[in-house]
N, C-alpha and C positions, 0 to 999 in steps of 0.2 A: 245587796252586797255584790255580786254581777257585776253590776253595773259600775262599779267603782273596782275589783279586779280587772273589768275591759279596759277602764280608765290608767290603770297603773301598768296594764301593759302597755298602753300608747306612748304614755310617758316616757316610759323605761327605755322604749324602742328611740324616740326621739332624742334622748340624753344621751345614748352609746352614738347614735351616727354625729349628734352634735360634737359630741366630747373629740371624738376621732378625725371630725374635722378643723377643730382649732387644733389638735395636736398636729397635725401635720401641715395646719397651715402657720399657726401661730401660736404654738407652743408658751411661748414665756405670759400669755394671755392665762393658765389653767400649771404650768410647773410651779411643784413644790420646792423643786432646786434645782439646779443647774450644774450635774456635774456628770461626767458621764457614766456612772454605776445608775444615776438614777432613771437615766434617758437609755439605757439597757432594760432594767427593769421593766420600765413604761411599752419601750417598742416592744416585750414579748408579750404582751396584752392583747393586739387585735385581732388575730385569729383566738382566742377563746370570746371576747367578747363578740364577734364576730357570730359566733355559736350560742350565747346566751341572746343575742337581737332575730339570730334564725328561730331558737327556740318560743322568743316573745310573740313573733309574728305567727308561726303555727299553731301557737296557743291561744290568740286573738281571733285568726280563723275560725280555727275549730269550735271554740267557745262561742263564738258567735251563731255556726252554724249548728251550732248543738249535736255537733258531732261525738262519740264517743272515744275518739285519739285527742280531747281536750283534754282530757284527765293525764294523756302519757304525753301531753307538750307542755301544760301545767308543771307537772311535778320537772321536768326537765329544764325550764326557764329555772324554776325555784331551785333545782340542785345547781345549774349552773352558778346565777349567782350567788351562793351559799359558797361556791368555792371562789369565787374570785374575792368575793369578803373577805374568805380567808387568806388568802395569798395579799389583799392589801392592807389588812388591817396588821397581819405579823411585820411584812415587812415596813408600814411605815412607825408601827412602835419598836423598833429594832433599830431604825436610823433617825427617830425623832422628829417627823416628818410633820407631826403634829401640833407641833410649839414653833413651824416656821411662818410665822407669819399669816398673811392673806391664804396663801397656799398651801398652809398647813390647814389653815381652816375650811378652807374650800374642799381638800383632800378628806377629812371627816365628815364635811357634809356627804361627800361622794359615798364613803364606807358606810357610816349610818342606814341612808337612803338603798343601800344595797342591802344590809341586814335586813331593815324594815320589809321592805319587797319580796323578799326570798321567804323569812318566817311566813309575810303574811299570804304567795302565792300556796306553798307547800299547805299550810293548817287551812285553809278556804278550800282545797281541793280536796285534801284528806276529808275533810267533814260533810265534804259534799258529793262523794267519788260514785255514789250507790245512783245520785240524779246524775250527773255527768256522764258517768256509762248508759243509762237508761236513754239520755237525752232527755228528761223531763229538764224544767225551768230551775234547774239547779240553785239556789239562794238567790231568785228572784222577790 
């Protein structure tokens, strides 16, 4: 199981720098809509996510080096995005973000994919936290 958390943190890291850069290069590629309350919303995203890809990558590191701050950049990936879940899943059932289209769909895959990742960094760490500090092969 390691080995597939190393995994979902690569992922995870590679989908915030990809997302961020269609957003600033070619937006209407990844918008749900196009108005400008919703391209407000969006630009106040990248310094937190910005924080949850610092966090992915310290907890990649450490994880890998079997360091004992894998367990405090673990749960810190997972709380971050646990809140950006929350910040996109409210606001796109509040504006119906989800019944637009392509866009709407793609935007739940986004929210999903973030729930999934965040439960499953948080409960993989929790249940593992006693090898993680120790540095022993944690859910190897």
């Amino acid at each position: 199981m390691r080995r597939l958390i190393e995994i979902m943190l690569v992922v995870a890291i590679l989908l915030d720098a990809a997302y961020w850069t269609i957003w600033f290069s070619n937006r209407d590629w990844i918008a749900s809509e196009h108005r400008k309350a919703y391209y407000d919303f969006e630009n106040a995203f990248p310094l937190a996510d910005l924080w949850l890809g610092v966090a992915c990558v310290l907890a990649l590191v450490t994880l890998r080096a079997r360091r004992p701050s894998a367990l405090l950049w673990l749960v810190c990936a997972g709380s971050a995005g646990l809140y950006l879940f929350g910040m996109d899943f409210l606001y796109d059932v509040e504006h119906g973000i989800f019944t637009k289209g392509g866009g709407g769909a793609f935007e739940a895959v986004i929210v999903a994919l973030t729930l999934v990742f965040s439960v499953t960094l948080l409960r993989w760490s929790w249940r593992h936290r006693g090898e993680l500090l120790s540095g022993d092969r944690a859910g190897d």
